[in-house]
C-alpha positions in Angstrom: 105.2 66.0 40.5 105.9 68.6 37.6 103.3 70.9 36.2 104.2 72.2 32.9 100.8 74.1 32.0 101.2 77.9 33.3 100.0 81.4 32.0 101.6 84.5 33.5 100.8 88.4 32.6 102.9 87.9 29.4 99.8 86.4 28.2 96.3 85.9 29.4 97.5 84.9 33.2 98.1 87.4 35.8 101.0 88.0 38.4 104.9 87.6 38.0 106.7 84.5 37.4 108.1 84.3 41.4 104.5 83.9 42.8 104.4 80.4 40.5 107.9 79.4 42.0 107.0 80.3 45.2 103.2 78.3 44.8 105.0 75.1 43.2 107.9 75.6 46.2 104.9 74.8 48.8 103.5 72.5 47.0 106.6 70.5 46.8 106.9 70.3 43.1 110.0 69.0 41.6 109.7 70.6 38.1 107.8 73.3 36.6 107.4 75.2 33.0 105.8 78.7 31.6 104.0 78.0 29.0 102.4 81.6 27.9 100.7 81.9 24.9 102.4 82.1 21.7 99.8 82.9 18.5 99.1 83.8 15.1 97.2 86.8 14.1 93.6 85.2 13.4 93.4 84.2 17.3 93.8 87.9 18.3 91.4 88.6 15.9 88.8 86.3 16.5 89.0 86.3 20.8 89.3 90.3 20.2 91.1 90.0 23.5 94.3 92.6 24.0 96.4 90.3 25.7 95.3 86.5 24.7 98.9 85.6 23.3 102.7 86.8 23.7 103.6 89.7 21.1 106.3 88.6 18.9 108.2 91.4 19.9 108.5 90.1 24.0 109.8 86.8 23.0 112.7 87.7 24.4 111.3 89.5 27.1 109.8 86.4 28.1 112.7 84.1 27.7 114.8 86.1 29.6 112.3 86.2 32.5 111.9 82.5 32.7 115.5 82.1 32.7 116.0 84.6 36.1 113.0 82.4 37.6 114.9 79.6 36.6 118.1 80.9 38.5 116.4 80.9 41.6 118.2 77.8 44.1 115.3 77.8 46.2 112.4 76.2 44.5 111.6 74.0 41.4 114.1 73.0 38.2 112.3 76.1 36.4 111.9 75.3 32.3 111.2 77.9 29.4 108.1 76.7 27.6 105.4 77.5 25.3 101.8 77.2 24.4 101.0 77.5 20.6 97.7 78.3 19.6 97.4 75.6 16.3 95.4 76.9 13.2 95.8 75.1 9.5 96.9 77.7 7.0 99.1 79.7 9.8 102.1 76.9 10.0 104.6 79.1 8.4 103.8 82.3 11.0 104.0 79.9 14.4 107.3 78.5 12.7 108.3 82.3 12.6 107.7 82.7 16.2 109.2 79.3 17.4 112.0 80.5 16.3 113.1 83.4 18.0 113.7 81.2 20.8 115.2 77.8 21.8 112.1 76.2 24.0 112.6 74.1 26.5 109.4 72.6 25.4 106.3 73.1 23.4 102.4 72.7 24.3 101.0 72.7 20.6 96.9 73.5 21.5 93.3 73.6 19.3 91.4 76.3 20.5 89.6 77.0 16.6 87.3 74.4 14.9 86.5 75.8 11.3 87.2 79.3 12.5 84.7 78.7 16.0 86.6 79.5 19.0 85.5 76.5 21.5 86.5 77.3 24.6 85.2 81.3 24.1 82.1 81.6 26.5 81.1 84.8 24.3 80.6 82.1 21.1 78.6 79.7 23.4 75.6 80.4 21.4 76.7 80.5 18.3 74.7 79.0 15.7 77.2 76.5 14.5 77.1 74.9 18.2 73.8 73.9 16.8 75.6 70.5 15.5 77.8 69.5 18.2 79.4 66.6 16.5 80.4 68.8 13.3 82.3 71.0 16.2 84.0 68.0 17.7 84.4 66.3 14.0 86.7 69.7 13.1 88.2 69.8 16.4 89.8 66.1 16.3 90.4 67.0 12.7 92.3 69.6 13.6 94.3 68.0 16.6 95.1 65.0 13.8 96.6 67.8 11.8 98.7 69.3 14.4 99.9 65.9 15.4 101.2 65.5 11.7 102.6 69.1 12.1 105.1 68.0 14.2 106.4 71.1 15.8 105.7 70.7 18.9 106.0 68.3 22.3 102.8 67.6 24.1 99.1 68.3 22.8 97.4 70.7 25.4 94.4 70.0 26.8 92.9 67.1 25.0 88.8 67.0 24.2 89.0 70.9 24.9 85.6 71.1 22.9 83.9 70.0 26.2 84.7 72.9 28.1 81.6 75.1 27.6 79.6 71.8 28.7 78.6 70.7 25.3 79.6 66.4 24.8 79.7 65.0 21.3 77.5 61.5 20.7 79.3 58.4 20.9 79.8 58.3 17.3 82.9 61.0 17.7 84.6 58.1 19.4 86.9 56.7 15.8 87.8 61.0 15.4 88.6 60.9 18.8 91.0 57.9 17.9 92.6 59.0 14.4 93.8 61.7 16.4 95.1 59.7 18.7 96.6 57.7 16.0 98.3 60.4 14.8 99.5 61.7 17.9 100.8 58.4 18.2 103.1 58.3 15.0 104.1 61.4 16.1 105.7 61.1 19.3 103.7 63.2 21.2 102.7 63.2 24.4 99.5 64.0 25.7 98.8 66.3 29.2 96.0 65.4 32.0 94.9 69.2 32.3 92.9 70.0 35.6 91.6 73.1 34.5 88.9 71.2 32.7 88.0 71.3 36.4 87.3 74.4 36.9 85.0 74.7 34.0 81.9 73.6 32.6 83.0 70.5 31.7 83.6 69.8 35.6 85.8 67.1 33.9 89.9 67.0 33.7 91.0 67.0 29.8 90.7 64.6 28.2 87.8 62.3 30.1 88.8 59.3 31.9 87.6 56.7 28.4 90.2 59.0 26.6 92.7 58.7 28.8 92.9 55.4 29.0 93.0 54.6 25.4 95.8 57.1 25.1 97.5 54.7 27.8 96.9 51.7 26.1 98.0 52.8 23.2 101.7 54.1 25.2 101.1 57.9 24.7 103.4 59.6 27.4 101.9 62.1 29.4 102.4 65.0 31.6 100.1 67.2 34.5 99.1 70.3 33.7 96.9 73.2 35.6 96.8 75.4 33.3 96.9 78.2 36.3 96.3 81.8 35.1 97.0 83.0 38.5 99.3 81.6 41.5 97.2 80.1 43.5 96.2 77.3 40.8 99.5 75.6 40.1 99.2 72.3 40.9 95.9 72.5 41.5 93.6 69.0 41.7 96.5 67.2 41.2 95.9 64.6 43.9 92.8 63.9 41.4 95.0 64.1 38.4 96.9 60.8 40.1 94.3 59.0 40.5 92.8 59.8 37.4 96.0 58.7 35.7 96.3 55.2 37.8 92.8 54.3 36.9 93.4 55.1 32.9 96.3 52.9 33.2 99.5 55.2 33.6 102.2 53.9 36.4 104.2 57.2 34.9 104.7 60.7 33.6 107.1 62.3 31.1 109.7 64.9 32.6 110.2 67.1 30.0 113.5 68.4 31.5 115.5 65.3 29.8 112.5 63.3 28.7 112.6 60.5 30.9 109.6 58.7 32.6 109.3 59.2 36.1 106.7 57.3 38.5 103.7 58.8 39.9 103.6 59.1 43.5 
């Protein structure tokens, strides 16, 4: 198994890149990726959080010390990815940043619906929570536009709008597919994030109905923790399996050269 979903102290993780090779060494993983934050200005601004995402500045910083993890010849085939934190308006600023480096692959993630922060426990009561399907109608709104966007690999984890506990009506269900729709023409593939876990939610992204209408409609996907620290890489993914064999999947995409690989 791969797990491509990982934050280290270059972003809003803690700990040095080794103690994730070294986890994902015991674990027995074949293939693993850093994916730190990468962000425009109005996320710093609105999480207020020194910190959140990777300065422009240690792009390189970061590259470089994903490629000496990657030199190791003891542990996993070690890739240089990238989370980026999608906002409409701030396209040409994350094309800026993409840039400065050649990505091995690239998690593109909604974390803002009309300027709320949905996965910010400080904004849980926030008035505008007050109408949970206008939240959820921008979020899939927002994922559809990202899709379109085009500039990245796999959407992060999907239905992230549930992590704080809140769940949409049953009427979200055709925004939920337009996105996927649009992921669809776009190529993308979709990750099964465990961290959803861990929250709230105390459901992997996206929910199992998603999932397997993502699968039916021939959506790749790949496992994700979304580990901040060491000790979660990989974490739940025994669940993740059997999550993905009940929505449908017999695979997973390797990102490494892109090729589908079966699930154990």
């Amino acid at each position: 198994m791969n797990d491509y979903h990982m934050h280290t102290a270059f972003s809003d993780g803690e700990g040095e890149m080794d103690a994730f090779v070294a986890r994902a060494a015991v674990l027995g993983l074949a293939e693993i990726g850093f994916s730190d934050h990468l962000v425009p200005r109005i996320c710093e601004e609105v999480f207020e959080e020194e910190g959140y995402g990777l300065p422009g500045q240690d792009v390189a910083s970061y590259a470089n010390a994903v490629r000496r993890a990657a030199a190791r010849r003891d542990g996993p085939r070690v890739l240089l990815g990238v989370e980026i934190d999608y906002v409409p308006g701030a396209e040409a600023e994350l094309e800026g940043l993409l840039a400065r480096e050649a990505f091995d692959y690239v998690i593109g993630s909604v974390h803002f619906a009309d300027g709320l922060a949905i996965d910010s426990s400080s904004l849980k009561d926030d008035p505008r929570w007050d109408d949970v399907d206008g939240v959820y109608r921008a979020y899939w709104e927002t994922v559809a536009r990202a899709a379109a966007w085009g500039r990245f690999d796999v959407v992060g984890h999907l239905d992230l709008a549930k992590k704080l506990g809140r769940r949409p009506s049953k009427a979200m269900v055709a925004a939920e597919d337009e996105a996927l729709v649009a992921i669809g023409d776009a190529g993308l593939a979709i990750e099964l994030n465990t961290s959803g876990l861990r929250s709230a939610a105390r459901e992997a992204y996206p929910s199992p109905p998603l999932l397997a209408r993502a699968a039916v409609r021939g959506i790749p996907l790949t496992l994700g923790s979304d580990a901040h620290v060491a000790a979660d890489v990989g974490r739940d993914f025994a669940r993740a399996v059997a999550l993905a064999r009940a929505a449908g999947y017999a695979s997973t995409l390797r990102l490494s050269d892109r090729q589908e690989e079966a699930l154990p």
